[in-house]
MIKE-483992 format. One record per residue (C-alpha): residue number from 1; x, y, z. Coordinates in steps of 0.05 Angstrom, whole numbers. Layout:
<nodes>
+-----+--------+--------+--------+
| num |     px |     py |     pz |
+-----+--------+--------+--------+
| NUM |      X |      Y |      Z |
...
+-----+--------+--------+--------+
</nodes>
This chain:
<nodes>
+-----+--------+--------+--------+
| num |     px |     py |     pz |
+-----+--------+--------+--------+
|   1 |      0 |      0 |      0 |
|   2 |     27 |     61 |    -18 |
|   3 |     37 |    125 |     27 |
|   4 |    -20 |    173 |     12 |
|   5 |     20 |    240 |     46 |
|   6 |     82 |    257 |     65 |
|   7 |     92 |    254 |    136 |
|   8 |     78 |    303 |    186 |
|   9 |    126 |    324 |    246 |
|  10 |     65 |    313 |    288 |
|  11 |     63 |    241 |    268 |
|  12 |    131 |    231 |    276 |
|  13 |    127 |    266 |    348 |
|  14 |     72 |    219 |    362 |
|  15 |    110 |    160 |    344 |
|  16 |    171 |    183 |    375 |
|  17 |    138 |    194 |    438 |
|  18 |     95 |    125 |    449 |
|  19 |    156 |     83 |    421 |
|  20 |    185 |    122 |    486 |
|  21 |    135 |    110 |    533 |
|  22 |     96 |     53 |    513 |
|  23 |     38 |     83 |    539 |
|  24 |    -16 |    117 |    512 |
|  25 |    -38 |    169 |    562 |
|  26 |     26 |    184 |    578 |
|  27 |     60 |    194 |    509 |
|  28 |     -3 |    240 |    484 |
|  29 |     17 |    282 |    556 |
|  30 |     81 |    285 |    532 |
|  31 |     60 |    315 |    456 |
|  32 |      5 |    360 |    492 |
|  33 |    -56 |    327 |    460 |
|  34 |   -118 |    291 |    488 |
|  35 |   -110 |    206 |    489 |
|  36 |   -170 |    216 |    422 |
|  37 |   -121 |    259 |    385 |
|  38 |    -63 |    228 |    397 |
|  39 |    -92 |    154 |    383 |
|  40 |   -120 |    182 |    314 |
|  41 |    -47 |    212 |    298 |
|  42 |    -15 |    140 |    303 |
|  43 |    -80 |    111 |    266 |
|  44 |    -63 |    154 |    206 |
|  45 |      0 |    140 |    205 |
|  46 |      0 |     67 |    215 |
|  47 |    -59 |     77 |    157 |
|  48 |     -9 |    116 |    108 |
|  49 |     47 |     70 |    113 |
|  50 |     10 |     20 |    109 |
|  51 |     44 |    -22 |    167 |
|  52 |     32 |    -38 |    238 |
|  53 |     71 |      1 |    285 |
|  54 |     48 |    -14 |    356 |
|  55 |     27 |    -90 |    384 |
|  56 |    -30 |    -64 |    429 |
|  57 |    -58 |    -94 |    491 |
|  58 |    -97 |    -68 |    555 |
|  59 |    -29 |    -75 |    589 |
|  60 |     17 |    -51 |    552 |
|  61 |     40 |    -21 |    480 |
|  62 |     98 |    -54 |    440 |
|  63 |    138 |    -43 |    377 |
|  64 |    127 |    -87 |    320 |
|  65 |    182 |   -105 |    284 |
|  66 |    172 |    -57 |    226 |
|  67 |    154 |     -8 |    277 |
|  68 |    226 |    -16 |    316 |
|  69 |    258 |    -14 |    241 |
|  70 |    221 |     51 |    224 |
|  71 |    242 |     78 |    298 |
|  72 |    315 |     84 |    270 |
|  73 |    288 |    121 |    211 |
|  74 |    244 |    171 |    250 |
|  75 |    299 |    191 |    302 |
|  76 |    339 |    215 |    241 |
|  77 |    281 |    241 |    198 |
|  78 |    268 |    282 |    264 |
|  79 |    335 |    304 |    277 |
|  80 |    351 |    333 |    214 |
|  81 |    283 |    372 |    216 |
|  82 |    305 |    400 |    278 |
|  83 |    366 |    421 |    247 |
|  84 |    350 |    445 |    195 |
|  85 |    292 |    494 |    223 |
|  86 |    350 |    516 |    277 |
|  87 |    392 |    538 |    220 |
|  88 |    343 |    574 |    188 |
|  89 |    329 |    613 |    258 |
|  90 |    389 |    621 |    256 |
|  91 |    407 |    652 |    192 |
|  92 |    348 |    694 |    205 |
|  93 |    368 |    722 |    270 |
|  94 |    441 |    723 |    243 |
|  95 |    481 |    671 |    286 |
|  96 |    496 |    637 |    231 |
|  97 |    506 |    638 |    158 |
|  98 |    555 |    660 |    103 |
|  99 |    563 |    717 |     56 |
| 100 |    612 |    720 |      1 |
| 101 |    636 |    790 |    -36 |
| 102 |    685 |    807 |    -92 |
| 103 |    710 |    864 |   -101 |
| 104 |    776 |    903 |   -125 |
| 105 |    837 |    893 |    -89 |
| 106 |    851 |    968 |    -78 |
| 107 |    781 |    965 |    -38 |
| 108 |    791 |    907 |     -2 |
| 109 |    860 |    928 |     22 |
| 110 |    840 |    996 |     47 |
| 111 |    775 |   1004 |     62 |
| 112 |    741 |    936 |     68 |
| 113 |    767 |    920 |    127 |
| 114 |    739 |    976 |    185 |
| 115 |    672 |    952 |    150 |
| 116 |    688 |    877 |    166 |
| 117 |    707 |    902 |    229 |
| 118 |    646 |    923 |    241 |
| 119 |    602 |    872 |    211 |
| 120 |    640 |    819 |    250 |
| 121 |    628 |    850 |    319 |
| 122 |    549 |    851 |    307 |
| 123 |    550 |    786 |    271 |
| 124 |    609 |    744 |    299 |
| 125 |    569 |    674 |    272 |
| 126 |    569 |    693 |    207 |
| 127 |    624 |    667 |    156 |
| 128 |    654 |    715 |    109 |
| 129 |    679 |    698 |     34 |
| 130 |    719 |    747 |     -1 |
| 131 |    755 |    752 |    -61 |
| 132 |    799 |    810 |    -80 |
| 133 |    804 |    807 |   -157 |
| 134 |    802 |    852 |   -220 |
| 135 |    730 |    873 |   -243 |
| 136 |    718 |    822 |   -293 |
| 137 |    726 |    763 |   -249 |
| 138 |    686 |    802 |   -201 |
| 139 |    635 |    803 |   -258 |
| 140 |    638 |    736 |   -266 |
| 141 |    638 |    709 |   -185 |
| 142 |    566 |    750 |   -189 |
| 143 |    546 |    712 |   -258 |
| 144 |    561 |    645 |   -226 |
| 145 |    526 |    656 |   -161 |
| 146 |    605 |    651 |   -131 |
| 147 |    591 |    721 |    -98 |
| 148 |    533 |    755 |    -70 |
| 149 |    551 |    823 |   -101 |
| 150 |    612 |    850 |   -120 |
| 151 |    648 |    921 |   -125 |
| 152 |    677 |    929 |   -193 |
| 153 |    697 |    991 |   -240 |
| 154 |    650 |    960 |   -293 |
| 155 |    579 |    978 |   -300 |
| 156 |    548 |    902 |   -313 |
| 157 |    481 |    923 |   -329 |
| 158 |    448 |    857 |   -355 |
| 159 |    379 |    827 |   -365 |
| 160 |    423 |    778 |   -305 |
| 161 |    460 |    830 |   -268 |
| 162 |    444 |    905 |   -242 |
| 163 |    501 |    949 |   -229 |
| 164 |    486 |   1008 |   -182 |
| 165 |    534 |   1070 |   -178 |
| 166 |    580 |   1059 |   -105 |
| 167 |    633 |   1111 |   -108 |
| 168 |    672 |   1142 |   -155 |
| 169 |    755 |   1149 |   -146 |
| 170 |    793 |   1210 |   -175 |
| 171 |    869 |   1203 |   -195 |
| 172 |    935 |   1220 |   -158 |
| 173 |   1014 |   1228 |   -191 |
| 174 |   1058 |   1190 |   -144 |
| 175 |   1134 |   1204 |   -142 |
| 176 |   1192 |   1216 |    -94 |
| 177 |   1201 |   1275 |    -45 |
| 178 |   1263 |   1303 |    -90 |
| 179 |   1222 |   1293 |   -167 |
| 180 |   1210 |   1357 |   -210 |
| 181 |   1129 |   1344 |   -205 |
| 182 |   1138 |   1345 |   -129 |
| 183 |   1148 |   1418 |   -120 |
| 184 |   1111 |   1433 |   -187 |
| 185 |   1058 |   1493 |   -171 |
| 186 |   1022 |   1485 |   -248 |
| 187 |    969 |   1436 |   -268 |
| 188 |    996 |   1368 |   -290 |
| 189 |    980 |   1349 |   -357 |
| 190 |    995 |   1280 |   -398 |
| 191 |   1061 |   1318 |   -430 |
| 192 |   1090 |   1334 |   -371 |
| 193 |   1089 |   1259 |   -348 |
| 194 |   1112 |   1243 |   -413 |
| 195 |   1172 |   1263 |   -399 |
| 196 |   1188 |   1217 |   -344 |
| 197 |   1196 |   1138 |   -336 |
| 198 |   1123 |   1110 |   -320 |
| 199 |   1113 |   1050 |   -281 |
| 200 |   1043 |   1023 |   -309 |
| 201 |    995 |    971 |   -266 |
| 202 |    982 |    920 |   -326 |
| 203 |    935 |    922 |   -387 |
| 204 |    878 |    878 |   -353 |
| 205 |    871 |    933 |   -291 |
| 206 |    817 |    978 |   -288 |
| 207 |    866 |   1031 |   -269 |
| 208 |    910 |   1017 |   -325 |
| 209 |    846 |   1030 |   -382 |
| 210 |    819 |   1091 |   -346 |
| 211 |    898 |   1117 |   -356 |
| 212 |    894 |   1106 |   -427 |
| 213 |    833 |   1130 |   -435 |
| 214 |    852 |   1199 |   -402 |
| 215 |    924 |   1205 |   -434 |
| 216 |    905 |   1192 |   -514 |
| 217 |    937 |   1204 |   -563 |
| 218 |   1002 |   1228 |   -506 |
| 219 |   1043 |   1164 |   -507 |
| 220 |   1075 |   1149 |   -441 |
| 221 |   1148 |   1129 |   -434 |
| 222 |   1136 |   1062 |   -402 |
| 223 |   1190 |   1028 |   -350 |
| 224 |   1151 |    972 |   -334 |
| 225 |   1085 |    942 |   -321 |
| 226 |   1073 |    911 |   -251 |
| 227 |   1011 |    868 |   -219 |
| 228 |   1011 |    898 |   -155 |
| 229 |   1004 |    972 |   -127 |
| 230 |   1056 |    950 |    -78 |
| 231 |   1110 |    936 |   -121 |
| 232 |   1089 |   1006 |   -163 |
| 233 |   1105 |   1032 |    -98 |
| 234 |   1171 |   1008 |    -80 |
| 235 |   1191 |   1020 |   -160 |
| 236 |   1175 |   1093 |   -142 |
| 237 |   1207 |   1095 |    -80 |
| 238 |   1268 |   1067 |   -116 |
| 239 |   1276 |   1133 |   -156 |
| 240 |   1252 |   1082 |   -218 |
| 241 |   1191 |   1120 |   -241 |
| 242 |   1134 |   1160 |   -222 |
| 243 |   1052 |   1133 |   -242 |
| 244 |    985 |   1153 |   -226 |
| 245 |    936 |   1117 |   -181 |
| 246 |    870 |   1118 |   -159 |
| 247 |    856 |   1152 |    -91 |
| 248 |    826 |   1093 |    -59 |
| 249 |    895 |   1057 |    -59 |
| 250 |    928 |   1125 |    -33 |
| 251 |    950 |   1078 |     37 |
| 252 |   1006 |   1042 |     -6 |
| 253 |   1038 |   1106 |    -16 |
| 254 |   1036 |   1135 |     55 |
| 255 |   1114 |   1126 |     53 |
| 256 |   1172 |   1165 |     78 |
| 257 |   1201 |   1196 |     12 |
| 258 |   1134 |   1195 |    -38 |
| 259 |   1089 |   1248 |    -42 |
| 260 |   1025 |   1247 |    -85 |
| 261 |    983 |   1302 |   -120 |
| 262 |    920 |   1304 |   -143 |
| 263 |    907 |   1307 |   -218 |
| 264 |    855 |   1340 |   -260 |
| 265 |    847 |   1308 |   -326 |
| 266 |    786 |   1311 |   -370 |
| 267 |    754 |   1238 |   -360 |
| 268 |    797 |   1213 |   -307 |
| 269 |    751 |   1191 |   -255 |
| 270 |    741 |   1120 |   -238 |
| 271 |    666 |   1091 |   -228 |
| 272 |    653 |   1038 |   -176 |
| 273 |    594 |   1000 |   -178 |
| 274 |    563 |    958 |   -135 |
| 275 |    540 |    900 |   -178 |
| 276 |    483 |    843 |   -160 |
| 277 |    442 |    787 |   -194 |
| 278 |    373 |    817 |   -211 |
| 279 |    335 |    742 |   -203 |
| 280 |    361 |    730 |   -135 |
| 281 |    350 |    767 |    -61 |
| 282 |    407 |    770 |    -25 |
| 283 |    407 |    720 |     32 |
| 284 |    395 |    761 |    101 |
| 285 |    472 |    757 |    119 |
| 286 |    486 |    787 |     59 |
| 287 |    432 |    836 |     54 |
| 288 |    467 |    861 |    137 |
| 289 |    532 |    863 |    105 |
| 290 |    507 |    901 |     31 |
| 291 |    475 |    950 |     86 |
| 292 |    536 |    966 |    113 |
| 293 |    571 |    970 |     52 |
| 294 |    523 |   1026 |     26 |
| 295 |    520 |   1063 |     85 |
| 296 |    603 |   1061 |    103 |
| 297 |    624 |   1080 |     22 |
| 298 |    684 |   1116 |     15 |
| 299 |    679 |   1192 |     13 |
| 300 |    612 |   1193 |     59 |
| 301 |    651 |   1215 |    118 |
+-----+--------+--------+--------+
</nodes>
């Protein structure tokens, strides 16, 4: 005979409970139902498995032998129910759970972490992935489901994605103390950074296409082409070169013997954007940590 229903965790209590007690009155005490209710609960489910459960006599009550093999069964079933509904309540009261954001490495150096910092002392249960990677694998962490939302300098508005402005970034000449462009009272412009060696972040960096961008048709007298804002600083700490950077990543060069400016050139501003999946609500860990995010961006003060 086939099961009609899936089971209920009021059956299973039931069962639970007399397999317990052997006793009637006292296992429907235990589940907080009258002896009627309680004897119709094992009824149906004796009925919708189609088996005896429970040998019963004026005495006593006793497991059949399908009923002590099911008894195995129902402890687990029952466990993992509880389980599961405590980590739900859980998630939803934020004790536990996990959030995972990408975002650009210059952001997760400098500012990410006095957000984390933050986020972690309200929510110390909840585990935190991030990766700190260009835009387009940013992009693609979102695409994949890898990320709950990422901070990228690419605006992935798609019938899968919405990008939402975050912050924007102006642009600041590093060099040593002693350079020419240190004590230089004028406006900067591409030709006068022409003239020196440049040490360039590579091709695939946002910071690198935004530099470009801003310097056509000037060509730049290129030293080298680095990965890593750190090693563009010691180059220009070396006396190698000078280069331009975004003012998010400003902390690398807080170094004895660099000085930065700020630079005014037509189209150099950086866009961040905060980028989602439009099919999918952000679990609630990540919608505490996304309301952080937004309310801690760089530049609000």
């Amino acid at each position: 005979m086939s099961v009609q229903h899936h089971l209920s965790t009021r059956q299973l209590d039931a069962f639970l409970a007399l397999a317990e007690q052997r006793n009637f009155t006292r296992a429907a005490a235990q589940c907080h139902l009258s002896q009627p209710a309680f004897s119709a609960l094992i009824r149906a489910l004796e009925d919708d498995l189609g088996l005896r459960l429970f040998d019963r006599s004026t005495r006593h009550v006793d497991l059949t032998g399908e009923g002590q093999n099911f008894l195995e069964s129902a402890r687990r079933i029952r466990g993992e129910i509880t389980a599961a509904l405590a980590a739900v309540r859980d998630a939803a009261t934020l004790q536990r759970g996990r959030v995972a954001v990408a975002l650009l490495p210059s952001l997760a150096a400098g500012w990410l972490p006095g957000v984390l910092a933050a986020y972690r002392s309200s929510y110390p249960g909840i585990e935190i992935d991030i990766a700190d990677v260009l835009s387009e694998p940013c992009i693609e962490r979102v695409a994949s489901g890898k990320a709950d939302f990422a901070l990228a300098a690419i605006r992935a508005d798609t019938p899968e994605l919405q990008a939402e402005p975050f912050c924007s970034d102006d642009f600041h000449l590093v060099c040593p103390a002693d350079h020419p462009l240190a004590r230089r009272k004028k406006a900067i412009a591409p030709a006068d950074l022409a003239a020196y060696p440049f040490i360039h972040l590579a091709r695939t960096s946002s910071v690198r296409q935004y530099l470009e961008a801003a310097f056509h048709p000037q060509a730049m007298h290129t030293l080298m082409e680095v990965e890593q804002l750190a090693t563009v600083m010691g180059m220009v700490r070396a006396g190698l070169g000078v280069s331009v950077v975004p003012a998010l990543t400003l902390f690398h060069f807080d170094q004895p013997g660099l000085v930065t400016r700020p630079l005014a050139l037509p189209g150099l501003l950086r866009q961040i954007y905060l980028v989602r999946r439009r099919d999918r609500s952000l679990s609630v860990a990540a919608q505490a940590l996304y309301t952080l995010v937004m309310a801690r961006r760089p530049g609000q003060g």
